[in-house]
C-alpha positions as CSV (number, residue, x, y, z in Angstrom):
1,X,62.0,-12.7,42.0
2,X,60.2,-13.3,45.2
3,X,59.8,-17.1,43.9
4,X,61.3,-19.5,41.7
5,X,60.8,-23.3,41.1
6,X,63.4,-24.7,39.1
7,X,62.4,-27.8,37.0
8,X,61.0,-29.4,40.4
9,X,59.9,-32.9,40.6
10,X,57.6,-34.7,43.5
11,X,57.5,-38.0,44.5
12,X,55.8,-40.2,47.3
13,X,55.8,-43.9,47.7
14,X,52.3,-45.7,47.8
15,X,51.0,-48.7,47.6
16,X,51.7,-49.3,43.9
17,X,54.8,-47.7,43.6
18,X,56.6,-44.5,43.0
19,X,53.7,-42.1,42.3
20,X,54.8,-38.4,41.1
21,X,52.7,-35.4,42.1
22,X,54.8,-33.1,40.3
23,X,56.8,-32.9,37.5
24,X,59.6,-30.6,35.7
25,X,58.0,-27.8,36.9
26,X,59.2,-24.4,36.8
27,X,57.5,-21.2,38.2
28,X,58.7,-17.6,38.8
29,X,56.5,-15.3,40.7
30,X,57.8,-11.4,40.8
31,X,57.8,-9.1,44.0
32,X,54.3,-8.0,44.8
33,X,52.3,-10.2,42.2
34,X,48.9,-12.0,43.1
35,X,49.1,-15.3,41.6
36,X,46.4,-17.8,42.0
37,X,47.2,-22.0,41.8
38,X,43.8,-23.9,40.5
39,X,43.1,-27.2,39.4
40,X,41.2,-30.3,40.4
41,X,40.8,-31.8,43.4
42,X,44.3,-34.0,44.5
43,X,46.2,-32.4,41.4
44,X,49.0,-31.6,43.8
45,X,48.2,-27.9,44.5
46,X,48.9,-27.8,48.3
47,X,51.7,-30.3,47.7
48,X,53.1,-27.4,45.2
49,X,52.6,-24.6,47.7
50,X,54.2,-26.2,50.2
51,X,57.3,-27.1,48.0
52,X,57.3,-23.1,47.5
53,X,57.0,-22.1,51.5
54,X,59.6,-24.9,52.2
55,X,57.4,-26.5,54.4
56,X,58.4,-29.9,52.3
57,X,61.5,-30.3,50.1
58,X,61.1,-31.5,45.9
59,X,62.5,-34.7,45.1
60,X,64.5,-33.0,42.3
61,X,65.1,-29.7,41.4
62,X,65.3,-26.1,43.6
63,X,62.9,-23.3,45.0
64,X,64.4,-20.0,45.6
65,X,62.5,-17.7,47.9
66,X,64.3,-14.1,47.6
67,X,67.1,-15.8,46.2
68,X,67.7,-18.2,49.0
69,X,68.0,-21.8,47.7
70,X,65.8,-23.0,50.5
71,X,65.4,-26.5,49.0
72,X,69.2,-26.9,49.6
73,X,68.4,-26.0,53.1
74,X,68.0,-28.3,56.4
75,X,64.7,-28.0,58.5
76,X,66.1,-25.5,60.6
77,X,66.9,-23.2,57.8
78,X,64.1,-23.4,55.8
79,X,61.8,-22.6,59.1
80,X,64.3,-19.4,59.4
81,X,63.6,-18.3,56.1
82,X,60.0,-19.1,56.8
83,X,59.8,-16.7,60.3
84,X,61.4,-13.9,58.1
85,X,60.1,-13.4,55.1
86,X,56.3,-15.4,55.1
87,X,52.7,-15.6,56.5
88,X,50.5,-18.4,56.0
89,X,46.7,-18.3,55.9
90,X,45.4,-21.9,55.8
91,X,41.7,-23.6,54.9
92,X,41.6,-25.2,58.7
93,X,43.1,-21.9,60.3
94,X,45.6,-24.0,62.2
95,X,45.0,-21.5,65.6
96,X,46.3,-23.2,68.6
97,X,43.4,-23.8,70.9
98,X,44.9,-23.4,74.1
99,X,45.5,-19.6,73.4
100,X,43.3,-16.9,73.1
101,X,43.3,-14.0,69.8
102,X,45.4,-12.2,70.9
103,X,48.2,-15.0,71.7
104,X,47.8,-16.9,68.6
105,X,48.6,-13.6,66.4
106,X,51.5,-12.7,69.3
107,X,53.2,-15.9,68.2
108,X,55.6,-15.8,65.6
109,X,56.0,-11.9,66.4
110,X,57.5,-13.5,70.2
111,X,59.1,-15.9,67.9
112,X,60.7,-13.3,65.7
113,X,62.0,-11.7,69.5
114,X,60.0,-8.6,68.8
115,X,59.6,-6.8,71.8
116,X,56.7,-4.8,70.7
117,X,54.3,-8.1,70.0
118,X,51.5,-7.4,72.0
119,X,51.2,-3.7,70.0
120,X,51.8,-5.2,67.1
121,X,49.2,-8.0,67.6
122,X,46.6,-5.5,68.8
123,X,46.4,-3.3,66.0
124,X,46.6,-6.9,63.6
125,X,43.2,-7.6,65.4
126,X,42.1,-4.4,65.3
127,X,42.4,-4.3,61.5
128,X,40.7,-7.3,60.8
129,X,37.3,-6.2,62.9
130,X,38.3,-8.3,66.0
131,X,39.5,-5.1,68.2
132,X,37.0,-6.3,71.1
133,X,37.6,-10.1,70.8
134,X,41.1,-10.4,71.4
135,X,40.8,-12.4,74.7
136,X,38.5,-15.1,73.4
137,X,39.6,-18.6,72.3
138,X,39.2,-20.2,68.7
139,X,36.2,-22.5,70.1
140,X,34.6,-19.4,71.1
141,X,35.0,-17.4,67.9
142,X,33.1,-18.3,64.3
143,X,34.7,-19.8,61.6
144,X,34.6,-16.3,59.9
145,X,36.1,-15.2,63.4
146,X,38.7,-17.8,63.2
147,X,39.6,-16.8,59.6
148,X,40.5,-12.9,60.5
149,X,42.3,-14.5,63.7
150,X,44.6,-16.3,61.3
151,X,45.1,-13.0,58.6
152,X,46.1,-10.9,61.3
153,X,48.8,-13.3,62.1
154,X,50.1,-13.7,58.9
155,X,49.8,-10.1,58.2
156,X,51.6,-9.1,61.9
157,X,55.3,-9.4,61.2
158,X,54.9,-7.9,57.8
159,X,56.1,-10.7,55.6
160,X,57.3,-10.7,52.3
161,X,55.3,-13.3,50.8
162,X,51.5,-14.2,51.6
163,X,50.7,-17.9,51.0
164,X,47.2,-18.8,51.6
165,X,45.7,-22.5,50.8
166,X,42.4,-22.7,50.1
167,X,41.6,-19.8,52.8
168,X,37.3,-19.5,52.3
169,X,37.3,-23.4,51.5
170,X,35.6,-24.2,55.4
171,X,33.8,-20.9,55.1
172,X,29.8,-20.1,54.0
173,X,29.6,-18.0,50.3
174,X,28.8,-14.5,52.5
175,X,31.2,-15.3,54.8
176,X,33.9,-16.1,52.3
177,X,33.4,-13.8,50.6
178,X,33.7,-11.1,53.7
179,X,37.2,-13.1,54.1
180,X,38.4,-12.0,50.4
181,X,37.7,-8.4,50.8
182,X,39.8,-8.4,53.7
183,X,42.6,-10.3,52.6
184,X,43.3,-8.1,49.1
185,X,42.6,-5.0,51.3
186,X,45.3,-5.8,53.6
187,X,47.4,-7.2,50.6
188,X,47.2,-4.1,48.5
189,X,48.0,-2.2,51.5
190,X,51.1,-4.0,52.6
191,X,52.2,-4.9,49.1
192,X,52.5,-8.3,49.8
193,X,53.2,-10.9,47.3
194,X,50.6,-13.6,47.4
195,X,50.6,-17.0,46.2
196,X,47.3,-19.1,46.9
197,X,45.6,-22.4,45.9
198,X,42.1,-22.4,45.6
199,X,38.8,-23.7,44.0
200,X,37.1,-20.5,44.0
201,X,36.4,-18.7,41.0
202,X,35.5,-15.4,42.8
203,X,39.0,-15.6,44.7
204,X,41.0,-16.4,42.0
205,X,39.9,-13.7,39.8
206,X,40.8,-11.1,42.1
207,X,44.4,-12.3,41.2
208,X,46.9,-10.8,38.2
209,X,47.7,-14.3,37.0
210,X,45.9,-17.5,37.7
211,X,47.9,-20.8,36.6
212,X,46.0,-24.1,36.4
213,X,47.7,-27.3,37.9
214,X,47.4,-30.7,35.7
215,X,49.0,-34.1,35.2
216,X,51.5,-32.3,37.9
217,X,52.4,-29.5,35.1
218,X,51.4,-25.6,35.3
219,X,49.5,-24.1,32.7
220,X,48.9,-20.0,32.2
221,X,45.2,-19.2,32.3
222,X,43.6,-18.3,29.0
223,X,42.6,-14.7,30.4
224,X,44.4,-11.9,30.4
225,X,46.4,-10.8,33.8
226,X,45.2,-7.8,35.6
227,X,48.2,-5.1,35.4
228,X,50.4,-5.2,38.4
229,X,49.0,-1.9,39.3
230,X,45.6,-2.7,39.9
């Protein structure tokens, strides 16, 4: 399995108490599957995405990424994980300002000590549409711009595992939808596993399996999943 949550729990202090986003909740998502998380707003589907990425731990139970107990895992190791085997794609692009295209998808290529990262980065842009805009700067780029910026950094080191929160959420409909095309063409074309959260109908039903988040539980979609080879 590329994935596994294993009766996971999640809790966070506030103001009245204990308050628990998630609960016993178990997930397994193969190699190579599209799987869509929905649900309503604050139902806890970023929380749970980044319980799956390790970018938080659960307050009970394990995630398995490739078989790696990465909830059992300190910062450090969990971020290793991370640079080997995921790309993120995220609503507010998270593109560091003070470097241009081109830099921001170099990043965790450098990171990775690959010594071919500018190549690598180039033809990332290239893919995406952005072949003559690699020297510009986020604030000089769209929000559509922004968006390809951001896939061809997730896509450059060839990652395993795809996770994408709520990727055409600060995007117009034409625009977002632009953003879609791209990401399932390069997803098909890489064979990437992808797990994403979103509120969009049109994105979610380009996945095999959509799951619907409530009262911190996981519920399979009434619809039948596409076959694994479309």
């Amino acid at each position: 399995m590329a994935v596994e949550a294993i009766s996971i729990d999640k809790h966070v202090s506030s103001n009245e108490g204990k308050l628990t986003i998630l609960e016993n909740l178990n997930l397994t998502v193969p190699h190579g599957e599209r799987l869509a998380i929905v649900g309503r707003s604050g139902s806890g589907k970023s929380t749970l995405l980044g319980l799956l990425a390790g970018l938080d731990s659960p307050s009970n139970g394990k995630v398995l990424v490739d078989g790696i107990e990465i909830s059992s895992l300190d910062e450090d190791g969990r971020a290793a994980v991370r640079g080997r085997k995921m790309g993120f794609v995220f609503q507010s692009f998270q593109l560091l300002p003070s470097l241009t295209a081109l830099e921001n998808v170099m990043l965790p290529l450098q990171l990775a000590g690959r010594e071919d990262a500018k190549a690598l980065a180039q033809a990332a842009l290239a893919k995406v549409g952005l072949a003559q805009r690699t020297t510009h700067y986020p604030k000089q780029l769209s929000g559509g711009e922004q968006q390809r910026v951001a896939i061809a950094r997730a896509f450059a080191p060839e990652p395993a595992i795809l996770f994408a929160d709520e990727p055409t959420g600060n995007l117009d409909a034409a625009t977002g939808q632009q953003i879609i095309e791209l990401l399932f063409s390069l997803n098909a074309e890489a064979g990437t596993t992808l797990i994403l959260v979103t509120h969009d109908d049109a994105l979610a039903a380009r996945c095999q399996r959509k799951l619907t988040l409530s009262h911190g539980r996981l519920a399979e979609n009434e619809a039948e999943p596409e076959s694994l080879a479309s």
